[in-house]
ROLO-216712 format. One line per 4 residues: their letters; for each residue x, y, z of N, C-alpha, C. Coordinates in steps of 0.05 Angstrom, whole numbers, plus 5000, padded with zeros to 4 digits. Layout:
REM residues N
a> X,Y,Z,X,Y,Z,X,Y,Z  ...
This chain:
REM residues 96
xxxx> 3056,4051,6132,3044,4040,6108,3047,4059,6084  3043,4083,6088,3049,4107,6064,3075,4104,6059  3090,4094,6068,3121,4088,6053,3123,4064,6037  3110,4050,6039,3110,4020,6026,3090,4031,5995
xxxx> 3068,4045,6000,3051,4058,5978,3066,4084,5962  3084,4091,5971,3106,4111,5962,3131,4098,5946  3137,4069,5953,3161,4055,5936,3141,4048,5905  3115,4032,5908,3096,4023,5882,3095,4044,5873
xxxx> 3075,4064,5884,3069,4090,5860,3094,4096,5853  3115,4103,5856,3141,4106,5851,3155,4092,5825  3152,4062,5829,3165,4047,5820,3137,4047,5788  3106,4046,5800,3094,4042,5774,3102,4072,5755
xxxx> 3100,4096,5760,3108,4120,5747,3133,4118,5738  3156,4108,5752,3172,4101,5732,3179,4083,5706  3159,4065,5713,3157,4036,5693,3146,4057,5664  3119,4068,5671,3101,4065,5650,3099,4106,5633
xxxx> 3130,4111,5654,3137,4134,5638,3149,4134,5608  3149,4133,5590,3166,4128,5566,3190,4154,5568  3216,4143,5567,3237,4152,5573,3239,4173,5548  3246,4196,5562,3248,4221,5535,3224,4238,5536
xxxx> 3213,4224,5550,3181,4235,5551,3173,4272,5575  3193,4270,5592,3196,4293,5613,3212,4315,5599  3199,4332,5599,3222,4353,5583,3245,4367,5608  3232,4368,5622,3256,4377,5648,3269,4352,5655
xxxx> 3264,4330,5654,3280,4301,5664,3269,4279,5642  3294,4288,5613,3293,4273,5591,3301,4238,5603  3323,4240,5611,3331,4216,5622,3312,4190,5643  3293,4213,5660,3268,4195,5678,3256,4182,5653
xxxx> 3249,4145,5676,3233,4132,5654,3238,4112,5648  3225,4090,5635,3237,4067,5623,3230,4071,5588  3245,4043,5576,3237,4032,5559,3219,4020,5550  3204,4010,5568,3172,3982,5568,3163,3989,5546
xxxx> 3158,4024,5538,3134,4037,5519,3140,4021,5488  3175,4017,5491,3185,4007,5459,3176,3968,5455  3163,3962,5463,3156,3935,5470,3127,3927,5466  3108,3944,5468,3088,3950,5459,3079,3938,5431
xxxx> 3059,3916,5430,3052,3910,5405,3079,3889,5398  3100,3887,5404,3106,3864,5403,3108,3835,5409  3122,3813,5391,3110,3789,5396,3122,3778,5431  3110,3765,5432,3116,3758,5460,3136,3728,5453
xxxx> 3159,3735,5452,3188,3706,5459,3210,3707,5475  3224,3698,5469,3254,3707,5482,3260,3733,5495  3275,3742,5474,3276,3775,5459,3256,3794,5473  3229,3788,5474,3217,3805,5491,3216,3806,5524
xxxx> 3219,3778,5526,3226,3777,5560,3259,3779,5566  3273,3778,5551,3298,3784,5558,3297,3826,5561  3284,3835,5549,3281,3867,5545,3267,3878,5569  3247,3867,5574,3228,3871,5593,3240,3864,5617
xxxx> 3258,3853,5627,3271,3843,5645,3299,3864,5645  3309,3871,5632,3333,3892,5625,3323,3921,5623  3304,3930,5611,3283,3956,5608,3273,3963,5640  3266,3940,5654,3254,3947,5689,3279,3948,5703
xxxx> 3293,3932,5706,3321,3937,5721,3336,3961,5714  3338,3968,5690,3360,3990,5695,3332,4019,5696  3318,4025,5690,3293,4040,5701,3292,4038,5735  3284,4021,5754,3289,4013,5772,3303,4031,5791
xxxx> 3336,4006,5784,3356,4011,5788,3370,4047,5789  3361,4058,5765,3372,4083,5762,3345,4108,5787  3329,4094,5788,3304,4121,5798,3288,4105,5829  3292,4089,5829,3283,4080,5853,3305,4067,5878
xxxx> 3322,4081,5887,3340,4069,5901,3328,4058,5923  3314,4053,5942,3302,4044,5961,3300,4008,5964  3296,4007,5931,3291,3967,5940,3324,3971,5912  3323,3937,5918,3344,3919,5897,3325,3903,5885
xxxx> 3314,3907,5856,3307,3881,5836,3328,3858,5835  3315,3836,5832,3323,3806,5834,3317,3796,5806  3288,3798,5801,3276,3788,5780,3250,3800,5769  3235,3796,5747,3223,3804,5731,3203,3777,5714
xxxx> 3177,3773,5718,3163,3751,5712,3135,3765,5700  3144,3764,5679,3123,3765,5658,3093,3747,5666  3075,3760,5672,3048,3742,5682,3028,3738,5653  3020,3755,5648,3004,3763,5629,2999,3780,5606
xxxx> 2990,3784,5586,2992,3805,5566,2965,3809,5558  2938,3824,5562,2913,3819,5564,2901,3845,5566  2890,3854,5542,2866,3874,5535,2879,3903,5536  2914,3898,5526,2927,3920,5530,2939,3927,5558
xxxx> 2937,3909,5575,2949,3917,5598,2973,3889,5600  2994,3887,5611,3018,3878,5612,3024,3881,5647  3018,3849,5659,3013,3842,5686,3051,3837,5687  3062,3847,5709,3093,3838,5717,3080,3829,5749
xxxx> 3101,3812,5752,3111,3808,5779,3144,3815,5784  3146,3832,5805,3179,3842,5807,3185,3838,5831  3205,3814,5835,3217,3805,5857,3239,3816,5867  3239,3826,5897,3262,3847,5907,3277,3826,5930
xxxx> 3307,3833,5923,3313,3821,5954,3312,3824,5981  3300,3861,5978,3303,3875,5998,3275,3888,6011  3248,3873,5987,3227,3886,5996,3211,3851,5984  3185,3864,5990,3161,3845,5984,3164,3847,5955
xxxx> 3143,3823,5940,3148,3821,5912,3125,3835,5911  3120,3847,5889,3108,3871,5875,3096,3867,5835  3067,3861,5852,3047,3854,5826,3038,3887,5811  3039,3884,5784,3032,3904,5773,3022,3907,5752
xxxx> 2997,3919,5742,2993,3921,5716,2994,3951,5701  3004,3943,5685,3019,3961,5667,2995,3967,5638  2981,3997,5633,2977,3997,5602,2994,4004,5590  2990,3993,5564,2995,4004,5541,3003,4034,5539
C-alpha cells in the first residue's frame, strides 16, 4: 500500500510545485501555478492537460497518463481527475 501512497504524494508535489521554484532542481515541477486565476475555456483545459503530462511524464516514471479531466474549480482549490493506463485513476485537489 505505501507504494501506491508514494506514486500520489509524488505525483501531487509534482503538480503543485511551480516549476523554477527548487533552486537545486530549477527544472522539477509543473506549470498548473501559470493558470491560476484564469478563465476557465478551451485554452485552459487544453494547458492543464499539456502542463500535467509533460510534469508527469518527465518526474514520475512509474505510471503512463492517458488523460486529464478537469472536475471542478472551487474556493481556490482546482479538483483533477488523472487517468493512467497503467495504474488506477487518481482524484486530486489541487490549491492555488
Amino acid at each position: 500500500m505505501s507504494y501506491l501512497i508514494s506514486i500520489e504524494e509524488s505525483i501531487k508535489d509534482i503538480l503543485i510545485t511551480p516549476l523554477g521554484s527548487r533552486v537545486m532542481r530549477p527544472e522539477y515541477g509543473s506549470l498548473l501555478y501559470t493558470l491560476i486565476d484564469r478563465k476557465i475555456d478551451d485554452d485552459f483545459r487544453v494547458k492543464l492537460t499539456r502542463y500535467t503530462a509533460e510534469a508527469i511524464s518527465k518526474w514520475e516514471k512509474r505510471v503512463k497518463l492517458k488523460g486529464v479531466r478537469l472536475n471542478k474549480i472551487q474556493e481556490g482549490k482546482l479538483s483533477i481527475t488523472l487517468l493512467f493506463e497503467d495504474y488506477k485513476d487518481l482524484d486530486l485537489e489541487l490549491n492555488k
